[in-house]
C-alpha positions as a Markdown table, in Angstrom:
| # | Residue | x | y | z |
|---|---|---|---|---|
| 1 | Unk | -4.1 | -20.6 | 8.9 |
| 2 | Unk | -1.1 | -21.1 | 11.1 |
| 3 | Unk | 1.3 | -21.1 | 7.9 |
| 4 | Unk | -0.1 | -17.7 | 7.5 |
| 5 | Unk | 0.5 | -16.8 | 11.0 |
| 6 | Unk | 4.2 | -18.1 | 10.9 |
| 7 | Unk | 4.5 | -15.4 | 8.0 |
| 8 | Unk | 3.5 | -12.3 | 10.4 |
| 9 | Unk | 5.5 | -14.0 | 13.6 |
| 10 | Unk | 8.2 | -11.5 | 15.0 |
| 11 | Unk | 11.5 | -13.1 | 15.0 |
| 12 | Unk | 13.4 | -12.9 | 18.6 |
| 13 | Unk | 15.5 | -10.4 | 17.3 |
| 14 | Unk | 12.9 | -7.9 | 15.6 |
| 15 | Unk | 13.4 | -4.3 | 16.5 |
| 16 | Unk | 11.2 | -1.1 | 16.9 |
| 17 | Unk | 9.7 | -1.0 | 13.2 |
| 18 | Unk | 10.0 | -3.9 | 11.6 |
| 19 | Unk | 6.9 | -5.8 | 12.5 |
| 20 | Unk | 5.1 | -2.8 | 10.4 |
| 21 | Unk | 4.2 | 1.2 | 11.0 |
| 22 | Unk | 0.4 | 1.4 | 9.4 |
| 23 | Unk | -1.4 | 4.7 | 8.9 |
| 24 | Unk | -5.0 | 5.4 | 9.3 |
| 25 | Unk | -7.3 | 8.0 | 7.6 |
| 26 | Unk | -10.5 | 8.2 | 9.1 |
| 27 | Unk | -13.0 | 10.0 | 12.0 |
| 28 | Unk | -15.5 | 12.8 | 11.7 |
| 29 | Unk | -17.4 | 14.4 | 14.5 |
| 30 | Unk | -20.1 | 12.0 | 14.1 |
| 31 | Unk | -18.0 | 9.0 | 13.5 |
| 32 | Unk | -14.7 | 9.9 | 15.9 |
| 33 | Unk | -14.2 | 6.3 | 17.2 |
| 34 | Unk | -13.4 | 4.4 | 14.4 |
| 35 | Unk | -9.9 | 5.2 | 13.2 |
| 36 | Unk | -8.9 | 4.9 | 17.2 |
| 37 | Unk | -10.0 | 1.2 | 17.2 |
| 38 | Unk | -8.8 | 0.2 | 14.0 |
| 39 | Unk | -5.3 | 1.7 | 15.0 |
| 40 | Unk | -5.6 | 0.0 | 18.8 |
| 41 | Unk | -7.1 | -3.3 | 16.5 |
| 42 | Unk | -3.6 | -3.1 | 14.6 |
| 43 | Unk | -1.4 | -2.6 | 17.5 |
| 44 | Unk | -2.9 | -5.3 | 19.1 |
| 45 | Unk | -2.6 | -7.9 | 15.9 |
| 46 | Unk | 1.4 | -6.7 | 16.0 |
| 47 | Unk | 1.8 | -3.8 | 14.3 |
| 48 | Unk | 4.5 | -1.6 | 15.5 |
| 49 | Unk | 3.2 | 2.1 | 15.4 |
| 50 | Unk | -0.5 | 3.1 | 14.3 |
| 51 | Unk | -0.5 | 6.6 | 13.6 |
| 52 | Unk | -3.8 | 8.4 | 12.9 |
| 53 | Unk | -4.8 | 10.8 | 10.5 |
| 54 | Unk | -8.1 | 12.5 | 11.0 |
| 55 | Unk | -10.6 | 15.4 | 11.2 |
| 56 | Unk | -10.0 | 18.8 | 12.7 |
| 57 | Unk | -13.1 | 18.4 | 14.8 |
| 58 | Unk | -12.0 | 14.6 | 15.9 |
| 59 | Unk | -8.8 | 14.7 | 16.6 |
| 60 | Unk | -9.2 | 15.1 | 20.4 |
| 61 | Unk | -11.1 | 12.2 | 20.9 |
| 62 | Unk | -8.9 | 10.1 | 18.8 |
| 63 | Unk | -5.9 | 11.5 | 20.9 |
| 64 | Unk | -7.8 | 10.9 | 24.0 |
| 65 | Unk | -8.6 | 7.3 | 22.7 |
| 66 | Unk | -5.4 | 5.6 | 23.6 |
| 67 | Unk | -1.7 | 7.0 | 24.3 |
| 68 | Unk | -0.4 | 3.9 | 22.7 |
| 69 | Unk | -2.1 | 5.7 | 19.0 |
| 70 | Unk | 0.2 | 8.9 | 17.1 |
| 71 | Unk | -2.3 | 11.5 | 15.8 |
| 72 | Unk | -2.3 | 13.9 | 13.4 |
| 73 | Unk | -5.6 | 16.2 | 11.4 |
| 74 | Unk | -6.3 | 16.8 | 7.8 |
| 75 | Unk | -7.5 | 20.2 | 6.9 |
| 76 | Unk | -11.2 | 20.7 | 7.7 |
| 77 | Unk | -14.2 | 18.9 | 8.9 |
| 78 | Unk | -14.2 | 16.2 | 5.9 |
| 79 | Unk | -11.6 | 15.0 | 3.3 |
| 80 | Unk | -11.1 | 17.0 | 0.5 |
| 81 | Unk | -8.2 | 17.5 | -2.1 |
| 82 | Unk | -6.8 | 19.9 | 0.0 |
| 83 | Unk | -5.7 | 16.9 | 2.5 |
| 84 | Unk | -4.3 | 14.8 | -0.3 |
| 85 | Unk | -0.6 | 15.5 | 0.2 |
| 86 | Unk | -0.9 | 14.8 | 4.0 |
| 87 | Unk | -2.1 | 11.8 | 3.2 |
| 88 | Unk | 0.4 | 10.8 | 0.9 |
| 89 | Unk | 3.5 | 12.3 | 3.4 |
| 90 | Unk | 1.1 | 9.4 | 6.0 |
| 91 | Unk | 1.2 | 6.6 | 3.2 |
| 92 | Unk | 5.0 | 7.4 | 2.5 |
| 93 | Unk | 5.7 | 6.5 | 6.3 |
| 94 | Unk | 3.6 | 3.4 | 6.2 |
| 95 | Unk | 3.9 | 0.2 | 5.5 |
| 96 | Unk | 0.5 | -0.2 | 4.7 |
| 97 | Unk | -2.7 | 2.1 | 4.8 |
| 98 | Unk | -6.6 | 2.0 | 5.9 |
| 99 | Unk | -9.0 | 4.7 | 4.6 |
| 100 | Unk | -12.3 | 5.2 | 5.3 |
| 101 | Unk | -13.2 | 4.0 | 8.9 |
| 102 | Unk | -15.4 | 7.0 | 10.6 |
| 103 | Unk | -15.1 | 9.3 | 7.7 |
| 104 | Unk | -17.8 | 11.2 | 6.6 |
| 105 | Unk | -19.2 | 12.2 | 3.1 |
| 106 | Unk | -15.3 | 12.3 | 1.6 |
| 107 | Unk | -14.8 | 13.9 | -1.2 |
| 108 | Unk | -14.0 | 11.5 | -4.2 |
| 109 | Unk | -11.7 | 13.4 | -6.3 |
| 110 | Unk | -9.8 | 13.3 | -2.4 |
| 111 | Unk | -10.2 | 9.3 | -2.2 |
| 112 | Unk | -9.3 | 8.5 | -5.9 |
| 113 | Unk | -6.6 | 10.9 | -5.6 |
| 114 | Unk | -5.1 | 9.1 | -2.8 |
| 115 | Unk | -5.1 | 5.5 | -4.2 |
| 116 | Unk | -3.5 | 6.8 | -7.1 |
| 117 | Unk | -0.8 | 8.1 | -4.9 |
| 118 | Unk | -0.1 | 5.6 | -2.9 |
| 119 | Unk | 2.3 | 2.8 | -3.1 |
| 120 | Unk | 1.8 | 1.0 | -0.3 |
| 121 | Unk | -1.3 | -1.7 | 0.7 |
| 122 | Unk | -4.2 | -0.1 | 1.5 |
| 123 | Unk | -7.5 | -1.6 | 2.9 |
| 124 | Unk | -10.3 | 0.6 | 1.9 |
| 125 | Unk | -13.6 | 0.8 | 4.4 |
| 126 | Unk | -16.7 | 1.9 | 5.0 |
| 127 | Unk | -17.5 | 5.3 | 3.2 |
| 128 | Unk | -14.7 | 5.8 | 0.9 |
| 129 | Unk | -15.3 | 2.6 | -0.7 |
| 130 | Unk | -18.3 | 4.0 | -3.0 |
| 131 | Unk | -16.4 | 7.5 | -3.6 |
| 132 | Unk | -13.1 | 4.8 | -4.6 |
| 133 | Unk | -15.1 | 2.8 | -6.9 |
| 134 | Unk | -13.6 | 4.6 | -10.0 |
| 135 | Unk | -10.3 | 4.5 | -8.8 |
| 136 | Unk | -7.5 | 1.7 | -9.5 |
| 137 | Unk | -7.2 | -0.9 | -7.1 |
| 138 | Unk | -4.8 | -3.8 | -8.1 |
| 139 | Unk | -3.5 | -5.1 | -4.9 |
| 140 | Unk | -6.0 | -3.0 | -2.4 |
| 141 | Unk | -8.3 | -5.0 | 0.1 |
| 142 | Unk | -11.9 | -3.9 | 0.6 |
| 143 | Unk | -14.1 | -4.9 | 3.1 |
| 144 | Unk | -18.3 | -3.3 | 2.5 |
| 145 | Unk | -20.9 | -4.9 | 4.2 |
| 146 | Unk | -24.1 | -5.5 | 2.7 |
| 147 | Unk | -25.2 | -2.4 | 1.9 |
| 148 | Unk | -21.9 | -1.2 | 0.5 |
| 149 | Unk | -21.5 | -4.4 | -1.6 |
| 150 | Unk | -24.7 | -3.4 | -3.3 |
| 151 | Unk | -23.2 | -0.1 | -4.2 |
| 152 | Unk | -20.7 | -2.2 | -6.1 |
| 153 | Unk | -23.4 | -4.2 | -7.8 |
| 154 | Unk | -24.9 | -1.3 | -9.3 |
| 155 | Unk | -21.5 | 0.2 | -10.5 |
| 156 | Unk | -20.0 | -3.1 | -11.5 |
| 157 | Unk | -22.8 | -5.8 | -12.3 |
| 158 | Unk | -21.4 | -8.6 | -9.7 |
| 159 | Unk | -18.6 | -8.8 | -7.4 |
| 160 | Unk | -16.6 | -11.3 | -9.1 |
| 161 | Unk | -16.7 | -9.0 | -12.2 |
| 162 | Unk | -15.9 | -5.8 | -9.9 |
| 163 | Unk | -12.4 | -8.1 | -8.8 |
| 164 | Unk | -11.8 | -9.4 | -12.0 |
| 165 | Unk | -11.9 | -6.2 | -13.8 |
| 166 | Unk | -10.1 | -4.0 | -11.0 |
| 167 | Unk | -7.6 | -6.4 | -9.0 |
| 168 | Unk | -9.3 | -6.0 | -5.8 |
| 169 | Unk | -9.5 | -8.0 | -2.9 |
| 170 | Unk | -12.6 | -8.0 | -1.4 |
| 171 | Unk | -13.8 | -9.1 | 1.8 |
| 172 | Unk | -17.4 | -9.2 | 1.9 |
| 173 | Unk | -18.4 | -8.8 | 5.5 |
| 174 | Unk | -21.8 | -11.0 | 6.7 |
| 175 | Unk | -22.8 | -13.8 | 9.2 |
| 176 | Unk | -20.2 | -15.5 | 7.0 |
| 177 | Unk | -17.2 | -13.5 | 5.3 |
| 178 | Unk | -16.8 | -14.1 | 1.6 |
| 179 | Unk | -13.3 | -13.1 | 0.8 |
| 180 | Unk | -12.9 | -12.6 | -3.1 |
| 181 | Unk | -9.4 | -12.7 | -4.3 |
| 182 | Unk | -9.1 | -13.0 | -8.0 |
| 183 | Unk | -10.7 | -16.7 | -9.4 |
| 184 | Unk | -10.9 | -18.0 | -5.5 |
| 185 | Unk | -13.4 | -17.9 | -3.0 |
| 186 | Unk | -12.9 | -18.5 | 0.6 |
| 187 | Unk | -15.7 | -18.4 | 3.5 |
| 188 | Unk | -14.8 | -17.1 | 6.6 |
| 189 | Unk | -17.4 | -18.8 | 9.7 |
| 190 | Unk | -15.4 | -17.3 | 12.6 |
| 191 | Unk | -17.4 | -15.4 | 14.7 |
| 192 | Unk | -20.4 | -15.1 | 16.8 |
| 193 | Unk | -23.8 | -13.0 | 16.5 |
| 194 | Unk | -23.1 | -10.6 | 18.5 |
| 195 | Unk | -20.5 | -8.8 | 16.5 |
| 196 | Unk | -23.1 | -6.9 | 14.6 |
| 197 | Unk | -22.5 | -4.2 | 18.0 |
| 198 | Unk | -20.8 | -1.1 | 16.3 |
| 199 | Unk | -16.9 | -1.0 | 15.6 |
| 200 | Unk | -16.1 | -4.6 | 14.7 |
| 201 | Unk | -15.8 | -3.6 | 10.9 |
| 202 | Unk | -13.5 | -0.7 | 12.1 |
| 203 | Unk | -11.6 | -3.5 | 14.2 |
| 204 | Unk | -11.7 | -6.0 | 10.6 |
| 205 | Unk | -10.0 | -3.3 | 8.8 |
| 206 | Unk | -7.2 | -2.5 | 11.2 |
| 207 | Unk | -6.0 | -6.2 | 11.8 |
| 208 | Unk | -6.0 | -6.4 | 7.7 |
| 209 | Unk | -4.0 | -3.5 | 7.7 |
| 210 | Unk | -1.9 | -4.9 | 10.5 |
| 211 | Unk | -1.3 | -7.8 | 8.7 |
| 212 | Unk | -0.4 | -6.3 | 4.9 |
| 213 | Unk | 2.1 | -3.7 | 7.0 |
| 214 | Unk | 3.8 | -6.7 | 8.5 |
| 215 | Unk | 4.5 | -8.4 | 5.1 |
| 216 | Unk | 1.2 | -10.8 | 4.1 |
| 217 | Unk | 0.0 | -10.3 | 0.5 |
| 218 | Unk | -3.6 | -8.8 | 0.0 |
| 219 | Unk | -5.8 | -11.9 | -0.5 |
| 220 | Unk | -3.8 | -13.8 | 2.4 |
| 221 | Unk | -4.2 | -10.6 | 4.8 |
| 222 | Unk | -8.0 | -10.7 | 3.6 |
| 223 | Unk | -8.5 | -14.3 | 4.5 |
| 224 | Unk | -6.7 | -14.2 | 7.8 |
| 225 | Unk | -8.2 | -11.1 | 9.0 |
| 226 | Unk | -11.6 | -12.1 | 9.4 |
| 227 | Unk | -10.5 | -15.5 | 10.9 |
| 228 | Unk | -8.8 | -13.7 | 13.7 |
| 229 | Unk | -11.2 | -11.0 | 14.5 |
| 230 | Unk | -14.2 | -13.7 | 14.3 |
| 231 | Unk | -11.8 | -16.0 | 17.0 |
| 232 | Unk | -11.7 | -12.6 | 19.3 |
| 233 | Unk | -15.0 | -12.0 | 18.9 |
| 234 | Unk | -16.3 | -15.5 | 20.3 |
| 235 | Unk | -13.8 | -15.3 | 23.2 |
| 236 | Unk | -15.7 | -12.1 | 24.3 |
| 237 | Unk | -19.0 | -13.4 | 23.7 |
| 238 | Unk | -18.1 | -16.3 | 26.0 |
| 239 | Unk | -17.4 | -13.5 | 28.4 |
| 240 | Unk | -19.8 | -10.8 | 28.0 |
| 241 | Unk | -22.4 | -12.6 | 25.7 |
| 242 | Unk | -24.5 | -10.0 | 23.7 |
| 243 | Unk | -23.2 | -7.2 | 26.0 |
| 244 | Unk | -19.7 | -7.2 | 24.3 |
| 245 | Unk | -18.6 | -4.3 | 22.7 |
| 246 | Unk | -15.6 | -4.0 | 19.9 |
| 247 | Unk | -12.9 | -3.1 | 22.5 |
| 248 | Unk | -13.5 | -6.6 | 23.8 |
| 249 | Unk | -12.7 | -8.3 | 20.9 |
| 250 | Unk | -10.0 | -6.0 | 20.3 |
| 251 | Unk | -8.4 | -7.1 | 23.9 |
| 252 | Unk | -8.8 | -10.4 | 22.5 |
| 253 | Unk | -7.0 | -10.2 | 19.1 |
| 254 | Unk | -4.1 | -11.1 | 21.0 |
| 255 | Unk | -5.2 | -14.6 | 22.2 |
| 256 | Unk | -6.9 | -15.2 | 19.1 |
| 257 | Unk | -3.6 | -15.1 | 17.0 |
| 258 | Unk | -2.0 | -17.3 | 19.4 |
| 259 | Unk | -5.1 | -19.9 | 19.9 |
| 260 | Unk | -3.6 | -20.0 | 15.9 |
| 261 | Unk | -6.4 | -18.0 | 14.6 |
C-alpha cells in the first residue's frame, strides 16, 4: 500500500489545485450530514477543495457543517432532471465526483443522466447506486453494503457478472471489504467493530473520491480507500472504543495515510 500512497503524495512544490478539487452530490432533510463528511473525509485524505452540491432544504446544515466545505443546492427537495446540468457544471470543475451520500429517493432518469454526462471518476454511494444500475459505469467505483449489493444480485445475477458486464469497480462494504475490480479480488481487514456507527460509509466514499481526484485509477482508489479509513477507524476505537463516531475517524484519516495506510 505505500506504493499507492507515493502515487497521491504532494510534491514540495504543489500549488492550490493540483492535489485534486472533488465534487459532492448528496443530502436531504433526513439525510443532511453525509455529503458534509464525505467532503471533510476528502479534505482530510488531501484533496484540495470539496465543494458540495445538495438539497434546497439541507443546504444550511451542510454550510454550517464546516467552513473548510464550498456549497451549493440543486433545485428542489430531491434530485430530479431538472438538477442535471448543475451537476454536470459541478462534475466539469472536478477532478472527480461522489453521488449519492444522504440523498433521498433520487430520481433515476436524474442519476443515469448524470453518469452519462460526466467525464470525470465518480464513486457512486448509497441510494443512487440502485436508481444507477442501468446506467454505464466503465471506470466508476461503487461501494453498497449488504443490503444494496443484493439489489445488484437481483438486477445482475452475481457481482462478478455485474463488474464484468459493466466495468465497475465495486467495493463491497462488510466486516471485511471485498473490492471487485475486473478478474481480481482483494480483501480489505482494516478496521474495527465499531465502524458500523452511522457515517463511515459516507467517510469511505469521500477518501475514494479523494484519492481518484488526486490521480489514482478506480480499482487502486477502491483498494486503498478502505485500507485507510479501516486504519482511522481503529485509531479512534483505541480512543473512544464503541463511543466513536465518523468524525473521529475522519480526524484520523490523516495519521492513518501517514502510519502508511
Amino acid at each position: 500500500m505505500e506504493e499507492l500512497l507515493s502515487k497521491v503524495d504532494s510534491g514540495p512544490d504543489s500549488e492550490k489545485g493540483e492535489n485534486g478539487r472533488l465534487g459532492i452530490v448528496g443530502g436531504s432533510i433526513e439525510f443532511a450530514g453525509p455529503p458534509a463528511l464525505a467532503g471533510l473525509a476528502a479534505l482530510r485524505a488531501g484533496t484540495d477543495v470539496a465543494k458540495v452540491l445538495t438539497s434546497e432544504v439541507a443546504i444550511e446544515v451542510v454550510a454550517g457543517f464546516s467552513p473548510n466545505i464550498l456549497t451549493n443546492r440543486f433545485t428542489g427537495d430531491v434530485l430530479t432532471a431538472d438538477s442535471v446540468g448543475k451537476v454536470a457544471s459541478v462534475a466539469a470543475w472536478s477532478d472527480a465526483l461522489v453521488i449519492g451520500p444522504g440523498l433521498e429517493t433520487p430520481h433515476p432518469d436524474a442519476i443515469e443522466a448524470i453518469l452519462e454526462r460526466t467525464d470525470v471518476p465518480t464513486v457512486v454511494d448509497a441510494t443512487a447506486i440502485e436508481p444507477a444500475l442501468g446506467a454505464e459505469f466503465e471506470g466508476a467505483v461503487l461501494t453498497p453494503d449488504s443490503a444494496e449489493v443484493e439489489r445488484i444480485e437481483d438486477e445482475h445475477g452475481s457481482l462478478d457478472e455485474f463488474v464484468r458486464a459493466t466495468g465497475a469497480v465495486v467495493v463491497s462494504k462488510g466486516a471485511e471489504d471485498v473490492i471487485y475490480g475486473g478478474d481480481d479480488r482483494y480483501v480489505n481487514d482494516e478496521g474495527t467493530a465499531a465502524m458500523t456507527v452511522a457515517g463511515t460509509g459516507d467517510t469511505l466514499a469521500g477518501v475514494i473520491g479523494s484519492l481518484l481526484g488526486q490521480g489514482l485509477g478506480p480499482v487502486d482508489a477502491a483498494r486503498l480507500g478502505p485500507r485507510i479509513v479501516g486504519r482511522a477507524g481503529e485509531l479512534a476505537a483505541d480512543e473512544y472504543g464503541t463511543g466513536m463516531v465518523a468524525t473521529d475517524v475522519i480526524e484520523r484519516v490523516p495519521a492513518a495515510i501517514e502510519s502508511g495506510g
